[in-house]
C-alpha positions in Angstrom: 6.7 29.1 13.0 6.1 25.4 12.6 2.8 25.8 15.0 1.7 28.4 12.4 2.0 25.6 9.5 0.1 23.6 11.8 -2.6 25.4 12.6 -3.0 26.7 8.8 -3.1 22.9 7.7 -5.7 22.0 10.4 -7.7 25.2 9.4 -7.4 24.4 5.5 -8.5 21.0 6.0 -11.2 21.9 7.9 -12.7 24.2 6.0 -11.7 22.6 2.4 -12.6 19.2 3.1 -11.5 17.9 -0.5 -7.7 18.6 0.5 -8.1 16.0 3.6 -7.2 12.9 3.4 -10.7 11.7 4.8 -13.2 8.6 3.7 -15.4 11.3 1.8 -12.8 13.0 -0.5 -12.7 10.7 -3.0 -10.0 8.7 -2.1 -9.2 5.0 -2.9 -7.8 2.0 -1.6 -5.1 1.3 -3.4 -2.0 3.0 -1.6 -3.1 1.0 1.3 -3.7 -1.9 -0.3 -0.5 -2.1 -2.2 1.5 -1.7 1.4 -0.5 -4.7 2.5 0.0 -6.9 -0.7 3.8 -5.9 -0.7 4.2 -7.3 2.4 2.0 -10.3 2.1 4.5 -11.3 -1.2 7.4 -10.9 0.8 6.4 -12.8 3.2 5.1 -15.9 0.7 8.1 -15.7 -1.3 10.2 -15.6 1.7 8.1 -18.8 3.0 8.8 -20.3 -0.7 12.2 -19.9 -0.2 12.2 -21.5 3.4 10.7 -24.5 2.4 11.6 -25.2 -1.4 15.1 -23.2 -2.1 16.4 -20.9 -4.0 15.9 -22.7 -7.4 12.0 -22.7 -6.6 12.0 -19.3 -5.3 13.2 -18.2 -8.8 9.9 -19.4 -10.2 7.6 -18.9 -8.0 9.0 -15.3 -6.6 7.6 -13.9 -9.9 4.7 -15.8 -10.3 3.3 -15.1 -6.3 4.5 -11.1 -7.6 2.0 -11.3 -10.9 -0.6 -12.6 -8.9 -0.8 -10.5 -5.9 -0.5 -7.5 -8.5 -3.5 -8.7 -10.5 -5.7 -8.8 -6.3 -4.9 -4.9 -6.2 -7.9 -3.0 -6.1 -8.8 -0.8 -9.4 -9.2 2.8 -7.3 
C-alpha cells in the first residue's frame, strides 16, 4: 500500500509539474530562508549573551530578532 502512494506521488509530480516542489513552479525562498535566519539569531543572541549577560541579551535579543526579520526575502 504505501509503495502505491509512492508511486502515485512520483507519477503526479511528474506529470503535473506545478504540484512539485521544483525551481520552476513558482516557488520562493522564504521557507528556506527563514530556517537559515532563525538559526543565525540564535546563534547571535546566544553569542550576546556569552559575552555581555543576561541584562544585554534582553536588549539586544529583540533588536538582533527585528533586524534579521526585516533581511527575509519578500517571496
Amino acid at each position: 500500500m504505501r509503495y502505491c502512494r509512492a508511486l502515485l506521488a512520483a507519477l503526479i509530480s511528474t506529470f503535473i509539474p506545478t504540484l512539485a516542489f521544483a525551481e520552476g513552479a513558482g516557488g520562493g525562498y522564504r521557507g528556506i530562508a527563514t530556517m537559515y535566519y532563525t538559526l543565525i539569531t540564535v546563534v547571535l543572541i546566544f553569542g550576546v549573551y556569552d559575552v555581555f549577560g543576561k541584562k544585554a541579551t534582553y536588549i539586544a535579543g529583540p533588536l538582533i530578532a527585528i533586524a534579521m526579520y526585516m533581511f527575509l526575502p519578500e517571496h
